[in-house]
Every structure is written in structure tokens, then in C-alpha cells.
C-alpha positions, 0 to 999 in steps of 0.5 A: 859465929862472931863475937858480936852475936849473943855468946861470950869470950869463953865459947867464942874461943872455943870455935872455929872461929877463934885464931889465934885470938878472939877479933875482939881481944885482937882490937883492944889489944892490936900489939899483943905478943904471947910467950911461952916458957921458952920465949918463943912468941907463939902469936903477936897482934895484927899491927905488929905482924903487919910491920914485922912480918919476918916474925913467925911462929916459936921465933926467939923473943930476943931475936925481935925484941929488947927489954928497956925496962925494968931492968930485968934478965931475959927469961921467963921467970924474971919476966913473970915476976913483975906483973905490976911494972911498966914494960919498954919493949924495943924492936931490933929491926926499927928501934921503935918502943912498946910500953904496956904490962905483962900478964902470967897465965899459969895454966899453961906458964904462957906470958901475954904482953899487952901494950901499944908503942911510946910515941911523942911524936905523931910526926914519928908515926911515919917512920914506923909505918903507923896509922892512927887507926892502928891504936886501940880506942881505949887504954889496952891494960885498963880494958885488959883488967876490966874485962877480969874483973867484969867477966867471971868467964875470963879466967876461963878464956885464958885458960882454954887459950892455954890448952889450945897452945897445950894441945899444939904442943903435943901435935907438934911433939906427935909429929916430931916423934912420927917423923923420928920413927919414919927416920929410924924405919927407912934407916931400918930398911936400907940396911936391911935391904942392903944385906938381903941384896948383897949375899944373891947379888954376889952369888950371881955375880960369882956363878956368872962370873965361873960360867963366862970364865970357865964355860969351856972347862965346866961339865953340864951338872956343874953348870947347871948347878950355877944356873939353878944358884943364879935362879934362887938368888933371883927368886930371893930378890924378886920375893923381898922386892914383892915384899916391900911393895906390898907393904908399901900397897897397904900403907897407901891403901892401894892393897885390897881384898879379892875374894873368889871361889877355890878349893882350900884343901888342895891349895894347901897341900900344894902350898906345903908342896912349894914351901918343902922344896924352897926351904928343904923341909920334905916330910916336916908338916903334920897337916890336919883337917878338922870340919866343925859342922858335923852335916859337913860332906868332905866327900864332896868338893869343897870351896871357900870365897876368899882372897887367894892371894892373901891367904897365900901370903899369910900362910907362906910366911907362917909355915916358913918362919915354923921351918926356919926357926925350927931345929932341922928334925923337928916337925911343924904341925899345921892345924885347919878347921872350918866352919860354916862361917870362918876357917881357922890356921894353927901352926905350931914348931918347937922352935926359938920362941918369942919373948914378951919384949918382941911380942910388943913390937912384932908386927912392925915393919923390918922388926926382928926378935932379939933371939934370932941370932944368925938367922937370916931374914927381913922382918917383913914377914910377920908384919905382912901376915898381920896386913893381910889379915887386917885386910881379911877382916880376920884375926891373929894371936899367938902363944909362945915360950922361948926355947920351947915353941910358938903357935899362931892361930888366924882367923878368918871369914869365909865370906 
């Protein structure tokens, strides 16, 4: 779309096509600046960004431009009260002057500058790099004032150019904040990673450190017991390593869900089987079963068409977070109902609890509850539960009360 076709300013500025200034305004006005509260020049006319290219985006005005007259200070608010005088412009870079008027917009508190510059001399057009055709065909701040008052749109105009740049302020304001999370998130995750790395590290290098020194002097079940150290603080490191990357998968979208056909039942029980020996919780799960569809068989076998894999996931992380924020002697109970479209795990410990204000933040990444205390852990877990369910097309909530317990309960399509 072009100006020149049946449309008016105000919906050529809304297209496309409008950057940053209608080619019109562009023409009448070919050494307009625009300001914001700051005085930074947020655009400048095609003349003058031929001649002063090293002028770029949210640069300082007075980095550029001196103001001859009136005599005024330099700030936004002095500028904005002279809307009727006569503006002398001067570069720092040439010296050469601009002459015209200031227009306020309030919409946006955005301050256009519309003039040309004072030349006397035609013969002085070559020192400054000037070309006739550089100069509007008509007085600029007579067109300026003529176009207000022959179009009722114009006000409008402004208006939608003040949004534009409003709208450019709170992306850039977004992208600062984004980045300032991602800071604050790697920080998050070096010293994390760190003290997560450092304690098995310094197991290995403790126990091998006695297994080199001390081998002639050590019987089989003290050495053993070293090696069976070095191998958990390697299972530690290996796991957090797993852990991070799969965070790093479903950011980048490379994680996807795989379903295939398995036994739910015994991969459970084989589950808590692994998670009682890594955690020394022998005898803390209270597993049930439950069939919502009362034609179910559970004589026969029983398979689901899910992604393992992510099931795993989930469901580790949950049962071990119930043992580790649990007193030693209190059970976890472990709730499984099925129906003919979806299978359902709660989980319940009479644990620490959550608070409200960690329940806002509790799926992000390395995030841990303020009441943890001691505890030791990455604050992964949950946020990869979350992922993986995400990527199951399930859900999850939770109910919890500090001090007395939490029960999370997953959702999930059989497929």
C-alpha cells in the first residue's frame, strides 16, 4: 500500500508500510527529528540521516545538536513550552543550523522537530553536502499546520505514532526484563551446579585418594565400601547432568513424547523398588490401585500407550521429593487410578509443606521453597515434572499446607 492510493494518513500509518514515517511526511518534512522525554531521538528525516549517519536510535539530542535559540535549558519541558518560537538547531559535527518549530505531541510526551536549515548561501550547500532536491517543495511548518487543520484525521496520526513508539517501549522494556531473568537464572544455575558438583567430587576424590594410599592396608569391605561412594557420587553428577539437559531439550523443543505400549503396574512397582534403595526408604509407600471402569479385568494384563520415559520422569522426581521432605518414619501414600481414557497419580507425604508465596514460582527452573532449610537439592525437579507433563498433554496440581503435608495429583492421556 502507498500513500498515494485512495487511503488517509491515519490508516497508511497503521500498515505495514508505515517506517518510521509516512513517505509523505518524510517529503514535506526531509529534516524532521523526534524526541522523547529523555531527548533521545527516537527517528530523524532522510536528509538528515544521510548526512549523519553515526545518528542512531535513543542516541542523546545533545550528543548532536546544540540549541542557538530561543534561549532555553535543554530538557524536554523547557523545549515543550515554546511551541511558537523560532528553533536554531546547530550540529556539533558541521555547525550547520536548522531553523523551524517544535510540535508537542501529549499523547506519548513525544516532541517533533520540524524545520530545514538556514542557509544564505547556495554557495555553502557544498560544504554541508546539500542538494537542492534535499529541500521540501513547500514551506515545512505551513504544510505542517496545514495538514492539522485540513484533516480531522491528523490528530489521530499523531496519536497512532505515539503508540507505535509506546508500543516499542514496553518490547524493549520486556526484552530488558527477559534478559535480566536469564542473568539471574544462569547465576542461579552456576551456583547451583557448583555445590551440587562440589560435595560427590570431593567424595571421589577423598575415597580414591584412600584406595591409592591406603590399598595395601585396606581390608575388601572397607574397600568396597569406597567404591560403592565413588559410584553414587557418579550416579549424583550423572543424574543432575540428565537433568539439566533435559531442561535444555524442552527449551529448545528437541524433547518430544514417545509413546509405546507397557505395563503401568509392574513399571511402578519396579519404580519404588529403585527410588527405596537410592533413597533408603524401604517399606515407606502405601501403593494403590483403583479401576474407575468396573468391566476392568485386572486379572488379565494391562497396558498403556505412553511415553515411558516421561512417566519415569515425573513420577521419580515426585516420589523422591515425598521421601526427602518427609520425616524418616512417615509413609508416602501413592494413589493410581485408571480409566478408559486417562490415568491419574497422587502422591501424598505429611512433609514441610509449600507456602503460597512458593507455589507461584514453583515450576521454574533451579527455584527451591524458602523452607527447605538444609535439604539438599537442585530445584529441577519439579520444574521437569511440569515439562513432562506439558509434553504428555496431562495435567498437574497440587494441595498443600506447611507443616502438615502436600499431595500432588497428575493427569495424564492413555493415548
Amino acid at each position: 500500500m502507498s500513500f498515494s492510493e485512495n487511503v488517509t494518513l491515519a490508516e497508511y500509518v497503521s500498515t505495514p508500510d508505515f517506517s518510521p514515517l509516512p513517505d509523505v511526511f518524510a517529503t514535506i518534512f526531509p529534516f524532521y527529528i523526534v524526541l522523547n522525554r529523555d531527548l533521545e531521538i527516537i527517528h530523524i528525516g532522510p536528509v538528515l540521516k544521510r548526512l549523519y549517519p553515526e545518528i542512531l536510535k535513543y542516541k542523546d539530542f545533545k550528543e548532536h545538536f546544540e540549541i542557538k535559540r530561543p534561549n532555553v535549558v535543554t530538557n524536554f519541558d523547557s523545549i515543550r513550552a515554546h511551541p511558537r518560537s523560532l528553533f536554531l538547531l546547530e550540529s556539533i559535527k558541521n555547525r550547520m543550523q536548522l531553523k523551524g518549530q517544535i510540535v508537542y505531541v501529549d499523547y506519548e510526551e513525544v516532541i517533533l522537530f520540524l524545520g530545514s536549515p538556514w542557509i544564505t548561501d547556495t554557495n555553502a550547500m557544498a560544504d554541508f553536502n546539500l542538494k537542492v532536491s534535499d529541500f521540501a517543495l513547500h514551506d515545512p511548518v505551513a504544510d505542517f499546520l496545514f495538514l492539522l487543520q485540513a484533516q480531522s484525521t491528523s490528530l489521530k496520526d499523531a496519536k497512532r505514532l505515539a503508540d507505535k513508539l509506546a508500543k516499542q517501549k514496553i518490547e524493549i522494556r520486556k526484552a530488558l526484563i527477559q534478559e535480566q531473568e536469564l542473568n539471574e537464572l544462569k547465576t542461579r544455575f552456576i551456583t547451583t551446579a557448583s555445590h551440587e558438583f562440589r560435595t560427590p567430587l570431593g567424595i571421589i576424590s577423598s575415597s580414591t585418594g584412600l584406595l591409592e594410599d591406603y590399598d595395601h592396608k585396606l581390608d575388601r569391605p572397607k574397600k568396597l565400601k569406597h567404591w560403592q561412594r565413588i559410584q553414587s557420587a557418579v550416579k549424583h553428577m550423572t543424574t543432575l547432568l540428565e537433568d539439566i539437559l533435559l531442561i535444555y531439550q524442552t527449551d529448545a523443543g528437541k524433547l518430544e513424547c514417545k509413546r509405546s505400549s507397557f505395563d503401568p503396574i509392574a513399571f511402578c512397582h519396579e519404580l519404588i523398588e529403585e527410588i527405596e534403595i537410592s533413597s533408603n526408604a524401604k517399606g515407606r509407600f502405601d501403593l494403590t490401585i483403583n479401576y474407575a471402569d468396573a468391566n476392568s479385568d485386572t486379572g488379565q494384563e494391562f497396558t498403556v500407550f505412553m511415553d515411558s520415559k516421561l512417566v519415569r520422569q515425573i513420577l521419580t522426581n515426585l516420589l523422591s521429593n515425598a521421601i526427602k521432605y518427609t520425616l524418616s518414619d512417615s509413609q508416602v501414600r501413592f494413589n493410581i487410578t485408571f480409566t478408559s481414557q486417562t490415568v491419574t497419580f497422587q502422591i501424598t507425604d505429611r512433609g514441610i509443606g509449600i507456602s503460597d508465596e512458593d507455589r507461584v514460582r514453583l515450576f521454574e527452573s533451579f527455584h527451591r521453597g524458602s523452607n527447605v532449610s538444609n535439604i539438599p537439592g537442585t530445584g529441577l525437579g519439579l520444574s521437569i515434572v511440569k515439562r513432562c507433563v506439558d509434553l504428555h498433554g496431562g495435567t498437574i496440581d497440587l494441595t498443600s499446607e506447611v507443616d502438615v503435608g502436600t499431595t500432588f495429583i497428575v493427569n495424564l492421556p492413555l493415548g
